[in-house]
FILUM-695701 format. One record per residue: y, z, x of N, C-alpha, C in turn. Coordinates in steps of 0.05 Angstrom, whole numbers, plus 5000, padded with zeros to 4 digits. Each point is the difference from the previous one (the first is absolute). Layout:
N
rokol n.Y->Y	n.Z->Z	n.X->X	ca.Y->Y	ca.Z->Z	ca.X->X	c.Y->Y	c.Z->Z	c.X->X
...
This chain:
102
rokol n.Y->4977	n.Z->5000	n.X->5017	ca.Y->5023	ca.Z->5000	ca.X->4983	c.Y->5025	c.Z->5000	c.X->5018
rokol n.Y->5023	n.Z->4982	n.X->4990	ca.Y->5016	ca.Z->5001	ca.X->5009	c.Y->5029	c.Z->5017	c.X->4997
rokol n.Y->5020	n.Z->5007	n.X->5018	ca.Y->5016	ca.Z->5021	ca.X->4988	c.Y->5016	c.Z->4987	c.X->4979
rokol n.Y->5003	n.Z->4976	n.X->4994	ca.Y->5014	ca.Z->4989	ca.X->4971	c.Y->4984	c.Z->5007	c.X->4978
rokol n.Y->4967	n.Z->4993	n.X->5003	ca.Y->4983	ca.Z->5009	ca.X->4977	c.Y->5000	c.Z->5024	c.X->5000
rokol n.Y->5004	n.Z->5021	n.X->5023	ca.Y->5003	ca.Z->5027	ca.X->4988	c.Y->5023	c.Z->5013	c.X->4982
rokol n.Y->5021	n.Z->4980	n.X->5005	ca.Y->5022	ca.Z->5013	ca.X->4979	c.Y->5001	c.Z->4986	c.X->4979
rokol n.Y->4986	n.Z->4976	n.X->4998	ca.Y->4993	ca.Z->4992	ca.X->4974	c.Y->4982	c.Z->5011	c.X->4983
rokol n.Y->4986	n.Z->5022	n.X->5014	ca.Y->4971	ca.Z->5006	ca.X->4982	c.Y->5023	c.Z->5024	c.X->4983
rokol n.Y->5009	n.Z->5010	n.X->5024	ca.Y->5016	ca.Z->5032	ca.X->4996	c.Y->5028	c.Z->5006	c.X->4993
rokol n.Y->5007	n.Z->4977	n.X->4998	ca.Y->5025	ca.Z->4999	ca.X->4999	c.Y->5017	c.Z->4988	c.X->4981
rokol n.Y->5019	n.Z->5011	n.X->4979	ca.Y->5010	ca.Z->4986	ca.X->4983	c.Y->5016	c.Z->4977	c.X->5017
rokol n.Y->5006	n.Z->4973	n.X->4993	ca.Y->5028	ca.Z->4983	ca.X->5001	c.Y->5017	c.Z->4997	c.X->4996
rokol n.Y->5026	n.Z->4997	n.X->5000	ca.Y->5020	ca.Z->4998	ca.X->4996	c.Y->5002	c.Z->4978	c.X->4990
rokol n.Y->5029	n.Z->4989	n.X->4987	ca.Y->5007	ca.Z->4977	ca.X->4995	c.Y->5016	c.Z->4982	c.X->5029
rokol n.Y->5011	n.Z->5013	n.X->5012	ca.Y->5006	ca.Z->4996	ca.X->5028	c.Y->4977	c.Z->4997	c.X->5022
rokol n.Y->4974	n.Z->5007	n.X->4991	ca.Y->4973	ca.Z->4993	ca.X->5017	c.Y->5003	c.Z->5015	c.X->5015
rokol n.Y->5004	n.Z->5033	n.X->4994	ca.Y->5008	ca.Z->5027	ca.X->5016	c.Y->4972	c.Z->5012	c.X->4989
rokol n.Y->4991	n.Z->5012	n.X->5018	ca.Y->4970	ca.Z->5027	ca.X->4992	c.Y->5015	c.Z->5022	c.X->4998
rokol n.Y->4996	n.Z->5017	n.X->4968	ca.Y->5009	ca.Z->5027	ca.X->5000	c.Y->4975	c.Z->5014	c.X->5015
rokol n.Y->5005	n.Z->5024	n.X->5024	ca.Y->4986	ca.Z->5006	ca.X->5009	c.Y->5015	c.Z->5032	c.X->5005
rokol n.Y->4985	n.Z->5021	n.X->4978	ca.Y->5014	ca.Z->5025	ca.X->4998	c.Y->5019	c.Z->5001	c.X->5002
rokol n.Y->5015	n.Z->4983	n.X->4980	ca.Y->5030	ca.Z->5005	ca.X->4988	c.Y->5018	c.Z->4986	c.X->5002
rokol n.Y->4986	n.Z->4977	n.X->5033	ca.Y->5014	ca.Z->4987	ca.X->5024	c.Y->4993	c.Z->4974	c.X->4990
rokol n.Y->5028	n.Z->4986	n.X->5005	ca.Y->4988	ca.Z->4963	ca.X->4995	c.Y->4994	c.Z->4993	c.X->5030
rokol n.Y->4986	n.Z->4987	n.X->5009	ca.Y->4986	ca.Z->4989	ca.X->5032	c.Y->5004	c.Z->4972	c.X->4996
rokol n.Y->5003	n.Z->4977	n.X->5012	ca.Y->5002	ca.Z->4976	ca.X->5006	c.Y->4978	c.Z->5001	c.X->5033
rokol n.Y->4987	n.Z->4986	n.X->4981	ca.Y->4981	ca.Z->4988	ca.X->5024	c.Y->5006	c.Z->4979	c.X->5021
rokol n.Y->5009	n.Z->5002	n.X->5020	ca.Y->5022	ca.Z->4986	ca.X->5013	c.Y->4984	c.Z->4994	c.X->5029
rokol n.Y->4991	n.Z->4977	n.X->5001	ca.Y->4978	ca.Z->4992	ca.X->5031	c.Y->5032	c.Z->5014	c.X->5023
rokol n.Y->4988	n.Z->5002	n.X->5022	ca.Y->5022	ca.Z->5006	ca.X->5019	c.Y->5002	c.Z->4976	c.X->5010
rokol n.Y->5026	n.Z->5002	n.X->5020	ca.Y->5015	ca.Z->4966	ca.X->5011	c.Y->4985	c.Z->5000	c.X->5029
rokol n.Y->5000	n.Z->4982	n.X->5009	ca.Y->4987	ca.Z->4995	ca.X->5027	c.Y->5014	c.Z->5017	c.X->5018
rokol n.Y->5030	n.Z->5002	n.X->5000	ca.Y->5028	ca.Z->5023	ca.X->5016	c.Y->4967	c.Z->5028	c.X->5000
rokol n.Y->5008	n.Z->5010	n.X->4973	ca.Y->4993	ca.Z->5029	ca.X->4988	c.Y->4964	c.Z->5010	c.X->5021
rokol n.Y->4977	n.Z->4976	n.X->4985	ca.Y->4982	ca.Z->4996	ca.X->5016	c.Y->4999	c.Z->5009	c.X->5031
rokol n.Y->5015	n.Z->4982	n.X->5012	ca.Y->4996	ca.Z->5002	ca.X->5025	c.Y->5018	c.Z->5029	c.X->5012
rokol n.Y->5015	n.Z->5006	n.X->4990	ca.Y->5013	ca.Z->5026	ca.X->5004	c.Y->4983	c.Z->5025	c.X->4999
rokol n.Y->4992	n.Z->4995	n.X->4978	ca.Y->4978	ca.Z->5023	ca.X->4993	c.Y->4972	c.Z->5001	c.X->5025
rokol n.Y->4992	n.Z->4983	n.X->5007	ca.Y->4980	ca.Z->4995	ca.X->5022	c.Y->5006	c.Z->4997	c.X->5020
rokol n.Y->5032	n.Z->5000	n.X->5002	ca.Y->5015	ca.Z->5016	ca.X->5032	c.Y->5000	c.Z->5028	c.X->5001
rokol n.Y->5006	n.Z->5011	n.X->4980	ca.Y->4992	ca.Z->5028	ca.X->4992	c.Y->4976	c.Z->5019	c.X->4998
rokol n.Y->4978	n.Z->4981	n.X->4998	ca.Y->4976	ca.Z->5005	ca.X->4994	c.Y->4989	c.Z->4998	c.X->5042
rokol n.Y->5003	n.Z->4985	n.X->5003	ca.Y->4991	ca.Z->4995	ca.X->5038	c.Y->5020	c.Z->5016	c.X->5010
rokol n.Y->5027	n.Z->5013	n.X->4996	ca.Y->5006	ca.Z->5019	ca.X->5024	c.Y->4996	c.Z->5022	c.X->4983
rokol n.Y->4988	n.Z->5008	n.X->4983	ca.Y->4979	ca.Z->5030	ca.X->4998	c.Y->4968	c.Z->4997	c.X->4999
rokol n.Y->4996	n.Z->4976	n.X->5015	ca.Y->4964	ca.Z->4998	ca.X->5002	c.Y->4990	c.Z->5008	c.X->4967
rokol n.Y->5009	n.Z->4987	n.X->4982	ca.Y->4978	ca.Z->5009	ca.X->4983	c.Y->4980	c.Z->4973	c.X->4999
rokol n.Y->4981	n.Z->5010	n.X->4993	ca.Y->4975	ca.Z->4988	ca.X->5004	c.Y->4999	c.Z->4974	c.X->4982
rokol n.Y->4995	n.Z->4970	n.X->5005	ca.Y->4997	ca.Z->4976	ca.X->4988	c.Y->4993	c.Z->4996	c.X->4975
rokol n.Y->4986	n.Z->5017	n.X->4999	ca.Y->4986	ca.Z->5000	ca.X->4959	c.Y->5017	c.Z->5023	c.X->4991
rokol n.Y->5013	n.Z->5016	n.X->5010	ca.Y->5017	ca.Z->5021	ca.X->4986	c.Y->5023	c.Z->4976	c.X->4994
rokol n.Y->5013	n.Z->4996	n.X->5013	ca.Y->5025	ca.Z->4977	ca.X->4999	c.Y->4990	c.Z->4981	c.X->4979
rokol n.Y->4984	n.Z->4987	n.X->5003	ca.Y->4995	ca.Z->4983	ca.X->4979	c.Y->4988	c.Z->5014	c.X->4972
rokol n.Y->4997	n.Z->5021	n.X->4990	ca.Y->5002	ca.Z->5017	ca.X->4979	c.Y->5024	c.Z->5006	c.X->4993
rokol n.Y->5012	n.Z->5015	n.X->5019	ca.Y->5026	ca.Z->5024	ca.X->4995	c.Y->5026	c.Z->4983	c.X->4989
rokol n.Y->5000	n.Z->5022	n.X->4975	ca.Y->5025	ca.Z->4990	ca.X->4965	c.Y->5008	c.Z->5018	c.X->4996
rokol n.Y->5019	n.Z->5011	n.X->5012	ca.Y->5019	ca.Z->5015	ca.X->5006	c.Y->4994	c.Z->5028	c.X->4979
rokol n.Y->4974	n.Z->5005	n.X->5003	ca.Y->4991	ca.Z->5032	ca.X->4996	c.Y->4997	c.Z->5015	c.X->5020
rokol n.Y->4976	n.Z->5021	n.X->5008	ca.Y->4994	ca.Z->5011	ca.X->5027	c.Y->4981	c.Z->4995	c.X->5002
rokol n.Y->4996	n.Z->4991	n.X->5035	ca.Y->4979	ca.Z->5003	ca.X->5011	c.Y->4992	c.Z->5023	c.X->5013
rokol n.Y->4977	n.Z->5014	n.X->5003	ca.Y->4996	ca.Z->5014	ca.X->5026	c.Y->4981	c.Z->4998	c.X->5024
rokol n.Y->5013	n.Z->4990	n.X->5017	ca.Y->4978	ca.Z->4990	ca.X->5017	c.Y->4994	c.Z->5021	c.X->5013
rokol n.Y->5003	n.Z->5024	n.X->4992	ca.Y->4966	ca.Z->5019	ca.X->5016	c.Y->4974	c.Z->5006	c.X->4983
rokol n.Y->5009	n.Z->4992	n.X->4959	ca.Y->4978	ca.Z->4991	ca.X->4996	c.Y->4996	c.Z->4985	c.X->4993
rokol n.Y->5018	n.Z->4978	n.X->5004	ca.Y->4991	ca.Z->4973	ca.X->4997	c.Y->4997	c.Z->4992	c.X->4961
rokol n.Y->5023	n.Z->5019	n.X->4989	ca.Y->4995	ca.Z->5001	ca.X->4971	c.Y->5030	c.Z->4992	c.X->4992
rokol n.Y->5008	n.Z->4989	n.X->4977	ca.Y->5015	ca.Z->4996	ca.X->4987	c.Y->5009	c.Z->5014	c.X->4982
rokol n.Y->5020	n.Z->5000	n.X->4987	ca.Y->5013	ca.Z->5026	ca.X->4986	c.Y->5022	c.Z->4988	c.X->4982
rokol n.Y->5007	n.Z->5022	n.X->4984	ca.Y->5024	ca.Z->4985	ca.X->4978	c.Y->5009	c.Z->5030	c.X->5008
rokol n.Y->5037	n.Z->4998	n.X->5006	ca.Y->5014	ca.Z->5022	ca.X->5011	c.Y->5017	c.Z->4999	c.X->5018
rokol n.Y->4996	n.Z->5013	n.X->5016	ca.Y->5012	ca.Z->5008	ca.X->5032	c.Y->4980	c.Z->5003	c.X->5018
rokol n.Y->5013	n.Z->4987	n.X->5022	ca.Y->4988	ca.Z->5021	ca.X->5027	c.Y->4987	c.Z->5022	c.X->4999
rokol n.Y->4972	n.Z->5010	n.X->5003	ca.Y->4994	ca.Z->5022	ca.X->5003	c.Y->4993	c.Z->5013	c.X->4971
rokol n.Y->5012	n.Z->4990	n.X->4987	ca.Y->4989	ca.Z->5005	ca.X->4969	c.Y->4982	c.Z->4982	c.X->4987
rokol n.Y->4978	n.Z->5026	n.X->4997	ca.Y->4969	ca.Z->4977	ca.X->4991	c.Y->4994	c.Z->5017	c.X->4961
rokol n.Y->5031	n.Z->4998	n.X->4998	ca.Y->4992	ca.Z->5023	ca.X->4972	c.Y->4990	c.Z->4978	c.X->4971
rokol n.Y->5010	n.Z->4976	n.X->5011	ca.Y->4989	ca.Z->4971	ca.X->4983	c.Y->4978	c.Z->4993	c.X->5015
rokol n.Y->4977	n.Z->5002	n.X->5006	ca.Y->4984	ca.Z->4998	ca.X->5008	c.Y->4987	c.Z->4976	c.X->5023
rokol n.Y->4986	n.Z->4990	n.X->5010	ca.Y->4997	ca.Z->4990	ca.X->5024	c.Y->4988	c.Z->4973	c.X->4992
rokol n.Y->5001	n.Z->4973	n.X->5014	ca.Y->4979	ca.Z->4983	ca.X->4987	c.Y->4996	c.Z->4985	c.X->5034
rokol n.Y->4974	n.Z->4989	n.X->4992	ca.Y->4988	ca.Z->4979	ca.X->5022	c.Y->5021	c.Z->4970	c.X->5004
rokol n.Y->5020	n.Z->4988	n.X->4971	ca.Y->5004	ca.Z->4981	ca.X->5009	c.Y->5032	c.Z->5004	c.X->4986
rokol n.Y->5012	n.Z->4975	n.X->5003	ca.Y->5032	ca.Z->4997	ca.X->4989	c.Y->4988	c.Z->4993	c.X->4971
rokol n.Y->4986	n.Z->4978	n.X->4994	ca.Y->4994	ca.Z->4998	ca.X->4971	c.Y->4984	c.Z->5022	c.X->4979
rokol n.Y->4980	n.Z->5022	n.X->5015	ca.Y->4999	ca.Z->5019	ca.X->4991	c.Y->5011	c.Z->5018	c.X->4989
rokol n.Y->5021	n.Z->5004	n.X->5017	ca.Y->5022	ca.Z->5015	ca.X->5001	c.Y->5018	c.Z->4987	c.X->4977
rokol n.Y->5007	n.Z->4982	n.X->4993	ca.Y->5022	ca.Z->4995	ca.X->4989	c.Y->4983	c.Z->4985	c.X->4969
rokol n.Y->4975	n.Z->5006	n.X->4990	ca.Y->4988	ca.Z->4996	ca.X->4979	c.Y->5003	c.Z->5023	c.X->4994
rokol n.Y->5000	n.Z->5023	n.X->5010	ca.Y->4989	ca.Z->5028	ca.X->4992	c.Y->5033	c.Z->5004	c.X->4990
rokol n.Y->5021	n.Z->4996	n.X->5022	ca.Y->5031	ca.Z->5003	ca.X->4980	c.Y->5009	c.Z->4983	c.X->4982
rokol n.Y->4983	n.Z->4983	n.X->4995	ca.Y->5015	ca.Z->4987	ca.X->4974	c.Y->4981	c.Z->4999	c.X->4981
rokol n.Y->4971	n.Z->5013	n.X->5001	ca.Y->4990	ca.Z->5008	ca.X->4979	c.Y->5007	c.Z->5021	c.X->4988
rokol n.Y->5011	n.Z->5025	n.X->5019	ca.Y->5004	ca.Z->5029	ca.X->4988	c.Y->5032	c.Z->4991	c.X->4993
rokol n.Y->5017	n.Z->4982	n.X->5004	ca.Y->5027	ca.Z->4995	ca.X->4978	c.Y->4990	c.Z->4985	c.X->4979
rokol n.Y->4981	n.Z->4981	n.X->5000	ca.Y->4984	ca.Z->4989	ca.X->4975	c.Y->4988	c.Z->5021	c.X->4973
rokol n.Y->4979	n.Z->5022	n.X->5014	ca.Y->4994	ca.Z->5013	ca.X->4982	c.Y->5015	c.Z->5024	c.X->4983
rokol n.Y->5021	n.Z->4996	n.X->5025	ca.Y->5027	ca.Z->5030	ca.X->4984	c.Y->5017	c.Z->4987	c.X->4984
rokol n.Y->5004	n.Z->4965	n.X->4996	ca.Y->5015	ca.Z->4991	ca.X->4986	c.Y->5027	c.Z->4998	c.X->5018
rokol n.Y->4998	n.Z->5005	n.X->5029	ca.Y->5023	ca.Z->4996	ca.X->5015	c.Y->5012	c.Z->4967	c.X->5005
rokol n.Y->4980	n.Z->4981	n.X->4991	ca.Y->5012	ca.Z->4980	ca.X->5009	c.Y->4998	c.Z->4970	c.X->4976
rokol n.Y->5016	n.Z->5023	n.X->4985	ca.Y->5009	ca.Z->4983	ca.X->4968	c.Y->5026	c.Z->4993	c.X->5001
């Protein structure tokens, strides 16, 4: 599944083609080739690791356990996942089932 089909499954639409997502309209917006390559200048002078970079969507990572997170730094109180799409089915199902993303 892809992250468009995930906010399509979970996600109301807008008339503007915005995802309410807990309260929030989101525009699914590819990044610019500028943005891209910036971000993976960023990514190589802190060594994070090649398959982290090519996951990491601006949630947390933690690379000492190598788990994903919805939060902050250091805060694992939203719980941990193996992947970025894991991770980000599990937050837009729990705004799905609370009615957060009508």
């Amino acid at each position: 599944m892809t992250v468009k089909e995930l906010f399509e499954k979970y996600c109301k639409k807008t008339e503007d083609n915005e995802y309410i997502v807990r309260g929030s309209c989101i525009k699914l917006c590819p990044a610019t080739s500028d943005e891209l390559e910036g971000f993976r200048k960023l990514c190589r002078e802190f060594n994070v690791e090649q398959s982290v970079e090519e996951e990491l969507a601006c949630f947390v990572y933690d690379d000492m356990d190598h788990k994903y997170g919805i939060g902050f730094a250091g805060n694992k109180d939203f719980g941990e996942y193996d992947s970025v799409m894991e991770m980000l089915e599990v937050y837009l199902k729990e705004g799905y089932e609370n009615g957060w993303n009508e």
